[in-house]
C-alpha positions in Angstrom: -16.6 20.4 -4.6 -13.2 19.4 -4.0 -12.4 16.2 -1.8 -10.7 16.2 1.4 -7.3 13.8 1.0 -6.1 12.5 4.5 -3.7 9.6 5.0 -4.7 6.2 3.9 -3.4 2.7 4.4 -3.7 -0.9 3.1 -2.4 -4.0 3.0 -1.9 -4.5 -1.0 -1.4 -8.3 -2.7 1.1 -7.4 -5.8 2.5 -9.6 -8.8 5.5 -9.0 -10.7 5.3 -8.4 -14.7 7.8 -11.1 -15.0 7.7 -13.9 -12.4 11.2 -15.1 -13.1 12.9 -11.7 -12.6 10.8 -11.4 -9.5 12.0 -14.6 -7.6 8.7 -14.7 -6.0 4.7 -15.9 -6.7 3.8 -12.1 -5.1 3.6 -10.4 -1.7 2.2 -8.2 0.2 2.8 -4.7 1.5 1.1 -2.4 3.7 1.3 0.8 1.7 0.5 4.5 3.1 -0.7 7.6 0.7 -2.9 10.4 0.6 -6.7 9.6 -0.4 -10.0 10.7 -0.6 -11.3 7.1 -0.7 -10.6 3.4 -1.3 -11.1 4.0 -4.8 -8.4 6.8 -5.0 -5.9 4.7 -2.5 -5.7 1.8 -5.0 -5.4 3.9 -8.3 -2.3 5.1 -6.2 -1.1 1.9 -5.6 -1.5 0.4 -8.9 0.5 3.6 -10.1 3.6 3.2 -7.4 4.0 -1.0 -7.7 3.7 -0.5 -11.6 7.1 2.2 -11.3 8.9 -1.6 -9.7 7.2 -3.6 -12.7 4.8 -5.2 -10.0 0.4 -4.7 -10.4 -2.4 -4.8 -7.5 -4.2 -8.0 -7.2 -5.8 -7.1 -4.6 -6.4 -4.7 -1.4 -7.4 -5.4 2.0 -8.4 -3.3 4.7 -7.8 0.1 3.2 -9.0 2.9 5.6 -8.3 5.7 6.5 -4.9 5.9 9.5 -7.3 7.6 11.5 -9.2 4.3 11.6 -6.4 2.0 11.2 -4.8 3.7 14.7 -8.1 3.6 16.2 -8.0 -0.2 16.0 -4.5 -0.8 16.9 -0.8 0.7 17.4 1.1 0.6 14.8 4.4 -0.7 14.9 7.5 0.7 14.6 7.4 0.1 10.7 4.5 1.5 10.0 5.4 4.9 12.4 8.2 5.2 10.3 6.1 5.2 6.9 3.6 7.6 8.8 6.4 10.0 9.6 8.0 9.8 5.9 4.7 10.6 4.3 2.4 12.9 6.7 3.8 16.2 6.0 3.4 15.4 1.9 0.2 15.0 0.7 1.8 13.7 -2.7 3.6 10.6 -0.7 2.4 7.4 -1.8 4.9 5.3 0.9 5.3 0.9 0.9 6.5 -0.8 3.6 8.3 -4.7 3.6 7.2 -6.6 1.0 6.2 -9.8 2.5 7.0 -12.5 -0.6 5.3 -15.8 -1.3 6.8 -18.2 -3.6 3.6 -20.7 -4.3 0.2 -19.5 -6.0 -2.6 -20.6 -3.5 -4.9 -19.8 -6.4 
């Protein structure tokens, strides 16, 4: 039985490959693809950072937009990353990457 992809979005922790080239400890970034499940979103996720030499260390709420817009508006960002990626189901769309420059850790 196939699975039914509809928009997903997270808020995904990312490190870079090589700190000093990076600048940065990591960030975050809310990131918006095409999904069947939470499992799927972060296997997409690990694939788009790793194309910027950056890997997942983490994801946090990861839902479907359905839900995410159910809970609040989004803003003005996030519309935009909605708009790029809802009429391609093979988007996998990031938003500002928040850095941090000290591991809390």
């Amino acid at each position: 039985m196939a699975q039914i992809l509809e928009p997903w979005i997270g808020l995904v922790e990312v490190r870079a490959l090589n700190r000093e080239s990076y600048g940065a400890a990591g960030a975050f970034a809310y990131i918006l693809t095409w999904a069947s499940d939470a499992t799927e979103f972060r296997k997409k996720a690990e694939f788009i950072v790793a194309t910027i030499d950056l890997y997942v260390i983490g994801v946090e709420r990861e839902q479907p937009l359905s839900e995410f817009r159910r809970e609040q508006i989004p803003p003005e960002e996030i519309e935009d990353m909605i708009a790029r990626a809802e009429s391609n189901s093979d988007a996998i769309v990031w938003g500002t990457f928040h850095q941090y420059r000290v591991d809390t850790g």
